[in-house]
MDAnalysis code that builds the backbone (N, CA, C; Angstrom):
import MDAnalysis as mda
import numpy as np

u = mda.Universe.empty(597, n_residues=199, atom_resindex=np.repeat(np.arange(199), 3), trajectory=True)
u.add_TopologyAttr("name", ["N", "CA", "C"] * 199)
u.add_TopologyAttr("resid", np.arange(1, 200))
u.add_TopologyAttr("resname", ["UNK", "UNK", "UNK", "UNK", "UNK", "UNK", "UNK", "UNK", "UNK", "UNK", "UNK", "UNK", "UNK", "UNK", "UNK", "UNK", "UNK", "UNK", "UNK", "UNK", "UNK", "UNK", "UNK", "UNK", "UNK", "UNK", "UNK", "UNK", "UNK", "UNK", "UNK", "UNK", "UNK", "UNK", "UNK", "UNK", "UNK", "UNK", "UNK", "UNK", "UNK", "UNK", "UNK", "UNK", "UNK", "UNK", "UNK", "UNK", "UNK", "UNK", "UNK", "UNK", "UNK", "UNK", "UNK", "UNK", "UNK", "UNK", "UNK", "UNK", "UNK", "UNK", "UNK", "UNK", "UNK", "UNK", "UNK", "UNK", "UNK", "UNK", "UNK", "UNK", "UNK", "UNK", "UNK", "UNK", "UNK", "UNK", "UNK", "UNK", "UNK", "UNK", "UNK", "UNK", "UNK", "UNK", "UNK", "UNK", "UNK", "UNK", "UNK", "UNK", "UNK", "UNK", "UNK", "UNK", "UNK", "UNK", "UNK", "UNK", "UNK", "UNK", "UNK", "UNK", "UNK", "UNK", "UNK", "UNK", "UNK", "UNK", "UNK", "UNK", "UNK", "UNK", "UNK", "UNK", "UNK", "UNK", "UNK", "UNK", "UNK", "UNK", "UNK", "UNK", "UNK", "UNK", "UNK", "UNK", "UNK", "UNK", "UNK", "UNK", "UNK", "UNK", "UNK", "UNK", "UNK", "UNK", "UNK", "UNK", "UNK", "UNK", "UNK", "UNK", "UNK", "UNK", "UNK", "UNK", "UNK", "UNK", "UNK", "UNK", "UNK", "UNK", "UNK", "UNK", "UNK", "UNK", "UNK", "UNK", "UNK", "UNK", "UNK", "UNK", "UNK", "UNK", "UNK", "UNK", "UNK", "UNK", "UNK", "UNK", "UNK", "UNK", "UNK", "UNK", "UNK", "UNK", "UNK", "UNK", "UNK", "UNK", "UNK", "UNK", "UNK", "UNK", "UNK", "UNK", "UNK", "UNK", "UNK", "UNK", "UNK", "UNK", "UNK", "UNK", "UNK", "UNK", "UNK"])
u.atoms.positions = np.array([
    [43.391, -118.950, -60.792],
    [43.078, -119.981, -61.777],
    [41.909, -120.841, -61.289],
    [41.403, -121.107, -62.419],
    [39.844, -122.314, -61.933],
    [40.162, -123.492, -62.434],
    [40.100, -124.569, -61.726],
    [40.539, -125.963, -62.413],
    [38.942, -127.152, -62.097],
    [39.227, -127.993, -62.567],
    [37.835, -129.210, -62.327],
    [38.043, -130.396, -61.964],
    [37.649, -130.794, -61.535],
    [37.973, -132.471, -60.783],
    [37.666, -133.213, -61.589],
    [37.527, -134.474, -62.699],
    [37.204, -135.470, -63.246],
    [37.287, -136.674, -62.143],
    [36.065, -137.442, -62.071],
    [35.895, -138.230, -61.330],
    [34.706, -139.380, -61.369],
    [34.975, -140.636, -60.970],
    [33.826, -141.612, -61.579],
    [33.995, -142.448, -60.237],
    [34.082, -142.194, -59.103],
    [33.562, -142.319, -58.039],
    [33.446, -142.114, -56.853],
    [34.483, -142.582, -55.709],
    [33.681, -142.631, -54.297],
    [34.215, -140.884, -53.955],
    [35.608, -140.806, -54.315],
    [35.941, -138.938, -54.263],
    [36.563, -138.878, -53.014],
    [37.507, -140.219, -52.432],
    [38.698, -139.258, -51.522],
    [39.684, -138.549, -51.974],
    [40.143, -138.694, -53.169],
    [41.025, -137.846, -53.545],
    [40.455, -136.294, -53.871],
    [39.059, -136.473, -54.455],
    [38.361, -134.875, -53.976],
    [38.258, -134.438, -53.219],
    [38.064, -135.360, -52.035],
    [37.790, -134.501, -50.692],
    [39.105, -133.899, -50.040],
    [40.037, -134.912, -50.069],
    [41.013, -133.894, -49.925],
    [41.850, -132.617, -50.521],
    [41.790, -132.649, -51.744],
    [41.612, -131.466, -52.636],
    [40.555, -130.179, -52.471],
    [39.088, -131.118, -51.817],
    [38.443, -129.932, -51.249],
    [38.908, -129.252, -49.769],
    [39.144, -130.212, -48.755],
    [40.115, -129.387, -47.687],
    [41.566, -128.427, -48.062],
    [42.339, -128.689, -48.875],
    [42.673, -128.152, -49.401],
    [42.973, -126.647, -49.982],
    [41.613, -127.058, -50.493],
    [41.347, -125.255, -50.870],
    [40.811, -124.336, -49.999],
    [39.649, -125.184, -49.418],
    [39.561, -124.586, -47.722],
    [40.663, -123.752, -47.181],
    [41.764, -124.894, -46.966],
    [42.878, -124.505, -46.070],
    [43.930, -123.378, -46.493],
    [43.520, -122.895, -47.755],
    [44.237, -122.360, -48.726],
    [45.908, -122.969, -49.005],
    [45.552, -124.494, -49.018],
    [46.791, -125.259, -49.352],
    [47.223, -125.056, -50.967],
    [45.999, -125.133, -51.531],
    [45.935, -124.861, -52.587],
    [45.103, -123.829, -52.960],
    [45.848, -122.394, -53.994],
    [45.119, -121.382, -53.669],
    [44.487, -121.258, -55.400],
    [44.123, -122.005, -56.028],
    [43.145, -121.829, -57.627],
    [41.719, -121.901, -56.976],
    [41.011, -122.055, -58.055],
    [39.420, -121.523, -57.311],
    [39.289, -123.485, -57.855],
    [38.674, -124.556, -57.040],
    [37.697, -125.066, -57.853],
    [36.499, -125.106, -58.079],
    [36.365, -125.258, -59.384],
    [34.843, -124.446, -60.258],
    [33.741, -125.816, -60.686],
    [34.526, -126.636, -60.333],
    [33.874, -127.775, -61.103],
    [33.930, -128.885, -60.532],
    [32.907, -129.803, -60.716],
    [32.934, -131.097, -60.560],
    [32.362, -132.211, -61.753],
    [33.160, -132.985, -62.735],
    [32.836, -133.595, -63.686],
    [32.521, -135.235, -63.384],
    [31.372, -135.782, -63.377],
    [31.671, -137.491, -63.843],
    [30.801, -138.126, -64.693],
    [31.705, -138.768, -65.107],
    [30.499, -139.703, -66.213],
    [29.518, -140.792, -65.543],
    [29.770, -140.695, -64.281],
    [28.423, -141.501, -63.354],
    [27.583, -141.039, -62.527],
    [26.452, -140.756, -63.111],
    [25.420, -140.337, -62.064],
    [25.025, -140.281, -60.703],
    [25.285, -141.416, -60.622],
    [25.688, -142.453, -58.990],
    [26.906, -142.093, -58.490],
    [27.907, -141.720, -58.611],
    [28.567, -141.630, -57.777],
    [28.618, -140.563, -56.860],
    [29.559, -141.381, -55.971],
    [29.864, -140.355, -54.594],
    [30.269, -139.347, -54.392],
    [31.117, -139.329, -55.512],
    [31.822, -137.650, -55.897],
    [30.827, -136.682, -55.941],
    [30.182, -136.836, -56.581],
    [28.905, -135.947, -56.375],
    [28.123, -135.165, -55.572],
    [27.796, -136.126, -54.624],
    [27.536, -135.916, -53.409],
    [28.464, -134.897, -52.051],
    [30.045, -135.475, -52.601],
    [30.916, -134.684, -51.545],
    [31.144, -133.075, -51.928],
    [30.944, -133.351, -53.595],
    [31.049, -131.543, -54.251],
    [30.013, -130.943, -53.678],
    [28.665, -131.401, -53.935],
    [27.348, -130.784, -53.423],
    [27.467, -130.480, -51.962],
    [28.197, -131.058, -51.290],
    [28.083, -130.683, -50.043],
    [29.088, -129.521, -49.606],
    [29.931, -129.652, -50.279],
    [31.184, -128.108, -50.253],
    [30.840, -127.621, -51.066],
    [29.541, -127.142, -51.786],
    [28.827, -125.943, -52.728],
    [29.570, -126.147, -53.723],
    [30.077, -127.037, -54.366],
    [30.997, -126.819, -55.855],
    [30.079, -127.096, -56.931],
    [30.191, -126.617, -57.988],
    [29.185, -127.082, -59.078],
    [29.180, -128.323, -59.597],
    [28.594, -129.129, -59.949],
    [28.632, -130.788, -60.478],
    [27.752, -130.624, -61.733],
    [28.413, -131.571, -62.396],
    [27.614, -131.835, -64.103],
    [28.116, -133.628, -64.306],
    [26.947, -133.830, -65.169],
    [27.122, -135.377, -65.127],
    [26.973, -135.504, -66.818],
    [28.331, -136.397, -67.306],
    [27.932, -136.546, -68.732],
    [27.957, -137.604, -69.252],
    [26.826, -138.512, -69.283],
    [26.595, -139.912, -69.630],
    [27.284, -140.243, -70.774],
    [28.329, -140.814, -70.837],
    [28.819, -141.746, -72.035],
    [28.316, -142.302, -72.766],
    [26.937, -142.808, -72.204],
    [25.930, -144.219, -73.352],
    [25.668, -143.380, -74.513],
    [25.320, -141.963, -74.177],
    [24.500, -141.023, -75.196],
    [25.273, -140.300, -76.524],
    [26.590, -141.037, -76.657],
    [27.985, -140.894, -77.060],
    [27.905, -141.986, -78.088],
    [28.362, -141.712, -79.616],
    [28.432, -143.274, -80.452],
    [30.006, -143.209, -80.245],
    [30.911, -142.209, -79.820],
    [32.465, -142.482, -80.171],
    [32.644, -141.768, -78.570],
    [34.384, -142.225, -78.170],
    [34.835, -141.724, -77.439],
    [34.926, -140.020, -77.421],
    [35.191, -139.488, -78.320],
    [35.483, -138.133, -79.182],
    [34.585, -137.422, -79.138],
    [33.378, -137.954, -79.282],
    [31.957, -137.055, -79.019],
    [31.760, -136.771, -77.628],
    [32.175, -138.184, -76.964],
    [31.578, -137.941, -75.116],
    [32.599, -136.503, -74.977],
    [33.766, -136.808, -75.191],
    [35.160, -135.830, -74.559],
    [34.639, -134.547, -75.207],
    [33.903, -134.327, -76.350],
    [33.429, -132.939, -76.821],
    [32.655, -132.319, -75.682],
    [31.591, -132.992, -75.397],
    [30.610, -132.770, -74.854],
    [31.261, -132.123, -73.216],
    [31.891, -132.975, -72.545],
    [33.006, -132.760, -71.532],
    [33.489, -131.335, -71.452],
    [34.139, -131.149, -72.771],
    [34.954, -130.177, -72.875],
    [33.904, -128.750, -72.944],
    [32.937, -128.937, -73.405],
    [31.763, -127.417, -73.451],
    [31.572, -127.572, -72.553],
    [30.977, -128.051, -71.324],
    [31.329, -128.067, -69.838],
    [32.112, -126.777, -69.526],
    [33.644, -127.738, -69.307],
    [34.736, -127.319, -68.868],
    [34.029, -125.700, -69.689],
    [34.283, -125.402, -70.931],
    [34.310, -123.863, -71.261],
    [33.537, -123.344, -70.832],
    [32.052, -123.750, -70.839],
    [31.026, -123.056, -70.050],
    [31.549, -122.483, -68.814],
    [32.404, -123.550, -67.697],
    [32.578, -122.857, -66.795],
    [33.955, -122.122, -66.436],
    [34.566, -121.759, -67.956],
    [35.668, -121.113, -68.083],
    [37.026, -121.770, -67.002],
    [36.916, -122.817, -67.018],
    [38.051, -123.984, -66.428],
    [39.993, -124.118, -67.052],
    [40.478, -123.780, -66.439],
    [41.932, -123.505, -66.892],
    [42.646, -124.603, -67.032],
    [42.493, -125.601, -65.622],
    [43.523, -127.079, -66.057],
    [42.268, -127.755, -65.319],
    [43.021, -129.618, -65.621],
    [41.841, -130.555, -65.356],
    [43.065, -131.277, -64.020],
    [42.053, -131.851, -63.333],
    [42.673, -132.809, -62.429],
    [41.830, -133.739, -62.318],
    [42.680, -135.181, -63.178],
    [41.541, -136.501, -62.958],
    [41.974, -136.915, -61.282],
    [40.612, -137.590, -61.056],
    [40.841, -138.318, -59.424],
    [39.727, -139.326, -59.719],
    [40.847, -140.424, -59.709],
    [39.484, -141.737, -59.868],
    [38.968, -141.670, -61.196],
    [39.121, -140.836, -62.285],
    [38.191, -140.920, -63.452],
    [38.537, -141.782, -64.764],
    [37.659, -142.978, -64.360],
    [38.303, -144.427, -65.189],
    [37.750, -144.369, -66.687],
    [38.032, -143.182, -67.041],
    [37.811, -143.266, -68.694],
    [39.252, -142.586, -69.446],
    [39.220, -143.118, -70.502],
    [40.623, -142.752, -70.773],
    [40.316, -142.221, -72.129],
    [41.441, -140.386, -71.450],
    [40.794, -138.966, -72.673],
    [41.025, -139.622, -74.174],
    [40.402, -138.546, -74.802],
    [40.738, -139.067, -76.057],
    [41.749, -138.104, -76.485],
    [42.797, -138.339, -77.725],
    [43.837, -137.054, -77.964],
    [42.952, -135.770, -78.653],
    [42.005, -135.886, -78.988],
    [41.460, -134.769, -78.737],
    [41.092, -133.769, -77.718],
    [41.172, -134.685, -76.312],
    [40.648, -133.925, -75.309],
    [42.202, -133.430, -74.817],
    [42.911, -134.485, -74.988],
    [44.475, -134.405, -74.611],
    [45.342, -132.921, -75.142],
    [44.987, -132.818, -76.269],
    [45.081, -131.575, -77.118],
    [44.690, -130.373, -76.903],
    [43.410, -130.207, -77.015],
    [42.718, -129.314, -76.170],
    [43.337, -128.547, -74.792],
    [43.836, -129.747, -74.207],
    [44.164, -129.190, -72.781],
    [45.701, -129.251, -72.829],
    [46.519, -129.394, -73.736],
    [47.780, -130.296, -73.364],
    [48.306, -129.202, -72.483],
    [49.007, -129.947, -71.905],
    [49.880, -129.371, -70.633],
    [49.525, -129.051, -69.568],
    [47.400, -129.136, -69.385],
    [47.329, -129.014, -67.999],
    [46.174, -129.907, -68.010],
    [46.895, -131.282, -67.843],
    [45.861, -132.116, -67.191],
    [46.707, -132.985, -66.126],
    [46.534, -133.130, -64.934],
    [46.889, -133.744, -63.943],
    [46.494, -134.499, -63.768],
    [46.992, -136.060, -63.273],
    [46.608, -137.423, -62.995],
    [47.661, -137.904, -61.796],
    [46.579, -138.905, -61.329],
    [47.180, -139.401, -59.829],
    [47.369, -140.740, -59.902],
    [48.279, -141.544, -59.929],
    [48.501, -142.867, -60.267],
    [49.224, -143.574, -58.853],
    [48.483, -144.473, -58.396],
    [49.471, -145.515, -56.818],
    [50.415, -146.240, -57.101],
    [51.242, -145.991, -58.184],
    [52.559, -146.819, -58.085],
    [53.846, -146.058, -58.680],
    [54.829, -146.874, -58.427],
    [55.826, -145.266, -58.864],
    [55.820, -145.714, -60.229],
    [55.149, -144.635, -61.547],
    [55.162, -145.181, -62.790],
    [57.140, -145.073, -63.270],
    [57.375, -145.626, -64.386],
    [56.713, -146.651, -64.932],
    [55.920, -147.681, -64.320],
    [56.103, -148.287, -63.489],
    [56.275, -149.751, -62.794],
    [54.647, -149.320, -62.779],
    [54.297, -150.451, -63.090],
    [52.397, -151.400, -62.738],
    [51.592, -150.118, -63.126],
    [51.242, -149.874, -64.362],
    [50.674, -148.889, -64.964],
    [49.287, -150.014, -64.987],
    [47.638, -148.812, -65.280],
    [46.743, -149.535, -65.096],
    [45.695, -149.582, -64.235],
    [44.838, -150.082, -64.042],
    [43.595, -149.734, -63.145],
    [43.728, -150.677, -61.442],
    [44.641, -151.314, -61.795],
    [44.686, -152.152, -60.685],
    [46.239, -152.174, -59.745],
    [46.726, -151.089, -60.016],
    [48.161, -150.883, -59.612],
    [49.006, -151.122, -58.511],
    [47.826, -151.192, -57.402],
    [48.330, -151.648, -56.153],
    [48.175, -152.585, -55.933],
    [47.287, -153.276, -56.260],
    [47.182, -155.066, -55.779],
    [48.028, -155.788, -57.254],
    [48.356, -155.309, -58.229],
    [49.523, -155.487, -59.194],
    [51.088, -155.338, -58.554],
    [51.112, -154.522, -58.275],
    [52.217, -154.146, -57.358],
    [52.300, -155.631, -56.120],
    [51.572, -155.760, -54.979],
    [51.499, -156.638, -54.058],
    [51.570, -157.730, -54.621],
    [50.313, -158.390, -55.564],
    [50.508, -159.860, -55.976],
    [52.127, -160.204, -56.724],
    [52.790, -159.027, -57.034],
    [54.014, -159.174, -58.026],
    [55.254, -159.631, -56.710],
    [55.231, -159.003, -56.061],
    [55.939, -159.298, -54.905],
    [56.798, -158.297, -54.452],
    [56.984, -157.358, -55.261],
    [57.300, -156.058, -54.901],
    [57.859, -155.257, -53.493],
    [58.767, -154.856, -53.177],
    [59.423, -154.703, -51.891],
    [58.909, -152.867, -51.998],
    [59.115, -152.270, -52.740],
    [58.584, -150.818, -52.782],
    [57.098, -150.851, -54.188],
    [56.999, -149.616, -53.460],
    [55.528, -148.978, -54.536],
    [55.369, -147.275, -54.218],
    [54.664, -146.631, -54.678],
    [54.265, -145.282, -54.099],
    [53.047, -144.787, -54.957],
    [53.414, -143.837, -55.123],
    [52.179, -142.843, -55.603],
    [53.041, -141.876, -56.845],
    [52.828, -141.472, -57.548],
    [53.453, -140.449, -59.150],
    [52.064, -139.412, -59.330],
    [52.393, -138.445, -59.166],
    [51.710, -136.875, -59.725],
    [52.212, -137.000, -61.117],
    [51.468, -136.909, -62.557],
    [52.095, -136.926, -63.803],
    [51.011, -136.379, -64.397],
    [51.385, -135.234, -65.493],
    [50.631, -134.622, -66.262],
    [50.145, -136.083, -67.009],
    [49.089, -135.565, -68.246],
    [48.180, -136.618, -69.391],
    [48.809, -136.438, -70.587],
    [49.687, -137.188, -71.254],
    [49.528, -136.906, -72.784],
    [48.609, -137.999, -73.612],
    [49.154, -138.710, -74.238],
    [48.172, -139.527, -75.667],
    [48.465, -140.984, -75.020],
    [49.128, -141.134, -74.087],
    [49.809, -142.799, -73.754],
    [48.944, -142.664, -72.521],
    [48.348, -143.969, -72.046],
    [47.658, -144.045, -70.584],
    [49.258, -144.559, -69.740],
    [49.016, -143.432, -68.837],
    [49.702, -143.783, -67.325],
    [51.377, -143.101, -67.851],
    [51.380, -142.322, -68.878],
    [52.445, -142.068, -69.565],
    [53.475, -140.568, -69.481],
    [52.448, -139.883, -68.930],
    [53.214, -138.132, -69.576],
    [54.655, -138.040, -68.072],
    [54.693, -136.587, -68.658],
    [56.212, -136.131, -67.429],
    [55.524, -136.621, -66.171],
    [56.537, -136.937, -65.172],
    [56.426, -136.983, -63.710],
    [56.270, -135.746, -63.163],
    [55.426, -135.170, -62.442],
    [55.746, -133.955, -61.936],
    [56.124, -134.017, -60.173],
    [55.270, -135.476, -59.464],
    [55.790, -135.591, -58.018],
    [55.478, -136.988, -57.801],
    [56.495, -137.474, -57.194],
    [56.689, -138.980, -56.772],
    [57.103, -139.629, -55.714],
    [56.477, -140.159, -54.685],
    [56.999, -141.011, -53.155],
    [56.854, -142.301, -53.293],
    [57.462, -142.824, -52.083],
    [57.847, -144.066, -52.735],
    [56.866, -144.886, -51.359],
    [56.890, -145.586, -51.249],
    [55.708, -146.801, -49.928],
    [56.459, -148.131, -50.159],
    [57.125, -148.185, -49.068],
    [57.486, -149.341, -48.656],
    [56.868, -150.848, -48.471],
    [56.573, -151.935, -49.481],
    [55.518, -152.791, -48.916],
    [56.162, -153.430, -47.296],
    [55.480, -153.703, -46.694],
    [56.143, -154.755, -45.600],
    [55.865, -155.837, -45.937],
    [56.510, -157.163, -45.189],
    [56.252, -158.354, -45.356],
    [55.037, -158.246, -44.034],
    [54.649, -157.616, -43.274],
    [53.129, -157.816, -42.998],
    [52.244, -157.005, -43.109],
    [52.352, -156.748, -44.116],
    [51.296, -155.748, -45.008],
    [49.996, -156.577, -45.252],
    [48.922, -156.284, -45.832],
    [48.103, -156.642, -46.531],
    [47.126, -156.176, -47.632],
    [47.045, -156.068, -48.401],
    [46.516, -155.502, -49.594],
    [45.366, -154.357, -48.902],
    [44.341, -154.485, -48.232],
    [43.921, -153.771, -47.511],
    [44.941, -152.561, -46.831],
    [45.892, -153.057, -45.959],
    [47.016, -152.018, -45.363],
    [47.880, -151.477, -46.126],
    [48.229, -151.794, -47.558],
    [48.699, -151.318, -48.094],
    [48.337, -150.246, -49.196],
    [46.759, -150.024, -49.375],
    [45.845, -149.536, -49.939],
    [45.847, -148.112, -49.122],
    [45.620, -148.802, -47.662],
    [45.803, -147.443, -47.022],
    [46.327, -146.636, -47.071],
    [47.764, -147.101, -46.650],
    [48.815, -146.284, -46.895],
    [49.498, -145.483, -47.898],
    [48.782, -146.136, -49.047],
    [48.714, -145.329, -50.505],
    [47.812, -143.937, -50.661],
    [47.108, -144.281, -50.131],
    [45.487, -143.401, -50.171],
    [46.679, -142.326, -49.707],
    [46.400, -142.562, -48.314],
    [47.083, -141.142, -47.376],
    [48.090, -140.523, -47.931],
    [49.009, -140.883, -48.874],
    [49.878, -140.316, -49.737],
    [49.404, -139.723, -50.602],
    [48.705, -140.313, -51.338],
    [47.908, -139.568, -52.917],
    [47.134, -138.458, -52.114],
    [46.720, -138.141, -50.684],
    [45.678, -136.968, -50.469],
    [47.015, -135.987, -49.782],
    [48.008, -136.483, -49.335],
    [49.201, -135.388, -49.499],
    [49.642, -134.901, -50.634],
    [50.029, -135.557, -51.437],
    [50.843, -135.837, -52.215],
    [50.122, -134.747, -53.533],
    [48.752, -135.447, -54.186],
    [48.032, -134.366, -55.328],
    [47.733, -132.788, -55.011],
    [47.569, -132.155, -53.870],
    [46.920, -130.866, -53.359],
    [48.854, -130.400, -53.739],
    [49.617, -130.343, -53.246],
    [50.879, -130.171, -53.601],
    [51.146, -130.225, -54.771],
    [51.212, -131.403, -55.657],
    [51.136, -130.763, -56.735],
    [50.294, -129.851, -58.057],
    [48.969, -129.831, -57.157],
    [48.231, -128.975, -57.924],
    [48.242, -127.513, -57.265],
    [48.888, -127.596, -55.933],
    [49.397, -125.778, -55.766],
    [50.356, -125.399, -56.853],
    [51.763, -126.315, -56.760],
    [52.768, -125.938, -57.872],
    [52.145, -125.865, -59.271],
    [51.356, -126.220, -59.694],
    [50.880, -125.983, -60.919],
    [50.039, -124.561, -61.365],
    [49.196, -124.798, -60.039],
    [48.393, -123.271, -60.121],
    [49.435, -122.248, -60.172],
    [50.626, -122.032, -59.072],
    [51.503, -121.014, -58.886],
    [52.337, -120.603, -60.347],
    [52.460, -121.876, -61.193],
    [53.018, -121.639, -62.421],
    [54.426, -121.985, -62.148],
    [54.560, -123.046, -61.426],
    [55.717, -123.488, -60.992],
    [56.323, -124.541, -62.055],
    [55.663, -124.832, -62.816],
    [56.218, -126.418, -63.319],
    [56.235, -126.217, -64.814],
    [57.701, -126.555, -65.148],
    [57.728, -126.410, -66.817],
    [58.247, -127.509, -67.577],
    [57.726, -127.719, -68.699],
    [57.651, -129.338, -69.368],
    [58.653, -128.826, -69.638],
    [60.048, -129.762, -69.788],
    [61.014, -129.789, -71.203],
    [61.130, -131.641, -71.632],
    [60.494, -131.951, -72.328],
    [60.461, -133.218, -72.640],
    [59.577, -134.479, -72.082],
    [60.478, -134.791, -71.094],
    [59.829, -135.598, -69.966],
    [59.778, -135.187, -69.140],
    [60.954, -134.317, -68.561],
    [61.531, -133.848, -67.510],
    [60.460, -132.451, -67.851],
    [60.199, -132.151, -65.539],
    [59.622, -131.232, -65.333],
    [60.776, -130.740, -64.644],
    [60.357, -129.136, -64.964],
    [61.434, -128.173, -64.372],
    [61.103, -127.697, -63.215],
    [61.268, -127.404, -61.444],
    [60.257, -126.640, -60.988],
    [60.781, -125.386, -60.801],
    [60.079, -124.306, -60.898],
    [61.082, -123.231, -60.687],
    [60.642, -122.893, -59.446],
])
C-alpha cells in the first residue's frame, strides 16, 4: 500500500514515520509528501529521505472544497491509498472526508474526547489535569471526532512544565502513530461504529 503524509509544518511526526519505514516498522510504501505551506520544514525532511513533496497553496482556492479538490488530484496522480495527517492544521472538507472515508489517520495529544483542538496540551496543563496522552483516530466530518484506533495515557506531574510535558507527548505520538499506521496498512483494523475491531 502507498499512503501520504499531510503536513503544515516542522515534521517530527514525519520523521519518525520516515524511520519507520526505513526500519520496516511500517511496511506500506510512502509516496508522498503534502502541505499547504511552502515554508515549511516538512518539506525539507521528505526531500532529504527522497520522498516526493507537492505544495498546494490555499490562497489560490475561493472555497475550502476547491483547495481539498486540488489536494485530492495530487493524492490520485500519485495513486495514494490512505492519508496520514501529522501537524496538518487545515480542517478536510466532507468532501475530502468522503472521498477517503475510512482511511484517513490523525494524531491528536490528548486522550480524545478530553481537550479537542489545536492547543491540546497546554489546554490539558492550564486545566489542571492529573492525566493526558496521545489518541490514533481515523477522520470523519466532526474535527477531533472519528473511531479511536490507539490510545496512551501521560501522566502530568506536579513538576512538570508545559515545555516537559510537550516532550513527553511528542515521544509518544512518534511511538505511538508508525504502530498504528502498520495495523492499518496490514488490514488490521475494522470500523463497526465507533468501535475499532483489531483483528
Amino acid at each position: 500500500m502507498r499512503f501520504a503524509v499531510l503536513a503544515s509544518g516542522n515534521g517530527t511526526n514525519l520523521q519518525a514515520i520516515i524511520s519507520a519505514v526505513k526500519s520496516k516498522k511500517i511496511k506500506a510504501q510512502l509516496g508522498l509528501v503534502v502541505s499547504d505551506k511552502k515554508k515549511a520544514y516538512v518539506l525539507t525532511r521528505a526531500l532529504k529521505a527522497g520522498i516526493p513533496v507537492t505544495v498546494v497553496d490555499p490562497k489560490k482556492f475561493k472555497t475550502r472544497e476547491a483547495f481539498d479538490k486540488a489536494v485530492i488530484r495530487e493524492l490520485k496522480d500519485f495513486k495514494i491509498d490512505f492519508i496520514v495527517l501529522a501537524g496538518y492544521m487545515r480542517i478536510l472538507s466532507p468532501y475530502f472526508v468522503k472521498a477517503y472515508k475510512g482511511k484517513i489517520l490523525n494524531i491528536h495529544p490528548a486522550l480524545l474526547p478530553s481537550f479537542k483542538g489545536a492547543h491540546a496540551i497546554k489546554d490539558a496543563f492550564d486545566y489542571g489535569a492529573k492525566l493526558t496522552g496521545v489518541t490514533v483516530h481515523f477522520v470523519d466530518e466532526k474535527v477531533d471526532h472519528g473511531p479511536i484506533i490507539l490510545q496512551e495515557p501521560v501522566i502530568i506531574r506536579p513538576q512538570d512544565t508545559l515545555k516537559t510535558l510537550e516532550s513527553r507527548i511528542h515521544k509518544l505520538e512518534h511511538k505511538l502513530y508508525p504502530k498504528a499506521i502498520q495495523l492499518f496498512s496490514q488490514g488490521r483494523l475494522k470500523i463497526f461504529g465507533r468501535k475499532i475491531i483489531l483483528r
